[in-house]
C-alpha positions, 0 to 999 in steps of 0.5 A, a space after each residue: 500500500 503507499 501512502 501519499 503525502 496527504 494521507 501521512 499528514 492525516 496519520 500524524 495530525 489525526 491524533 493530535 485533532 482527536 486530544 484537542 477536540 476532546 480536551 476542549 470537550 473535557 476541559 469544561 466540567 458541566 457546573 451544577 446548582 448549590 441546589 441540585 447537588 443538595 438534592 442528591 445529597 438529601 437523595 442519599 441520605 435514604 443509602 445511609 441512613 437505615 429507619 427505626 424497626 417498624 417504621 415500614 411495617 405498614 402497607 403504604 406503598 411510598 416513602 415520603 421525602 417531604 418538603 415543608 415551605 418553597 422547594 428550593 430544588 426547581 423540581 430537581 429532586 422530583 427528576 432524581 428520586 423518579 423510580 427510586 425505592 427505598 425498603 422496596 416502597 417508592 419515593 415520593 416527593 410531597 411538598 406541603 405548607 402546614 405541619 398538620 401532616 407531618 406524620 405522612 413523612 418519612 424525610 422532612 425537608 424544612 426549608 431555611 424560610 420556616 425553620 423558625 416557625 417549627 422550631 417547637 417541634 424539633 428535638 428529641 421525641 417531637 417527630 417521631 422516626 422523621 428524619 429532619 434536614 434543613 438548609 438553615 445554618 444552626 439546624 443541627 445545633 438547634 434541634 435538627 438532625 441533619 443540616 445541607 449547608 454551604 461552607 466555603 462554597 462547598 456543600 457539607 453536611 452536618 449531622 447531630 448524631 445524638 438525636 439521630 441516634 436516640 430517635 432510633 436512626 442508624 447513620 452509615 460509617 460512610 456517611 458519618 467520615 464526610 459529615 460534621 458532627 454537631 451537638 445540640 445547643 442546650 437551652 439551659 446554657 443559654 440563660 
């Protein structure tokens, strides 16, 4: 076979083209949303956290990620958990304003904008095995147990593993070696 001018020039610069193009295609990560990547995480949580026993005895055939106040995810987290189970029952996103039916959830999502409005029902005993996340700063200090915040421009978590623990949650070693742990602030200090 003989090779010509032309295609030599295409041997030796076709590797070249196919690096830059590529590179060029690679060297522009796609960027996501502070909001998106807190939904996933709230998302996750459902693989590393296990529920008290009992808690899915019943025939319901969902499992509740409830958003009290705005959702502050644009729909994403409706497009992540789509066809999503957890214990064999599928994932349902509801999004409610009152706190009248809380005892349909299995994740509560408060968003910052009422966290203050329910800060009453916080705390050990208050929402029975409803696990409580929030995207406000002092969440899991103030009662909550598992806070998505933003530090330095990155997502963290925080958790306060005591509660978790005393409402009968089970958190992952894996979950807990990227978490914050945080303890609750006492009231009684605060007098």
């Amino acid at each position: 076979m003989i090779i010509n001018k032309t295609h030599r020039l295409i041997i030796i610069f076709l590797p070249f083209v196919i690096f830059f193009t590529s590179s060029a295609l690679y060297a522009q990560p796609k960027s996501f949303e502070e909001s998106q990547i807190k939904a996933v995480f709230l998302y996750n949580l459902t693989n590393f956290i296990s529920w008290p026993p009992g808690v899915f005895k019943s025939a319901d055939p969902y499992f509740r990620i409830c958003i009290l106040g705005n959702d502050p995810f644009n729909g994403f987290l409706d497009k992540i958990v789509k066809g999503e189970k957890v214990d064999n029952k599928s994932i349902k996103i509801k999004k409610i304003k009152a706190t009248n039916s809380l005892s349909e959830c299995n994740i509560l999502f408060i968003n910052h904008s009422y966290v203050k409005k329910v800060k009453h029902l916080l705390g050990p005993g208050k929402l029975y095995k409803i696990l409580t996340v929030s995207n406000y700063e002092d969440f899991a200090m103030d009662g909550g147990m598992v806070n998505l915040i933003n530090k330095k421009g990155r997502v963290k978590i925080e958790i306060n593993a005591d509660l978790v623990s005393k409402a009968g949650f089970v958190i992952s070693s894996k979950l807990l070696k990227i978490a914050a742990i945080v303890k609750a602030n006492d009231p009684a200090e605060n007098k």
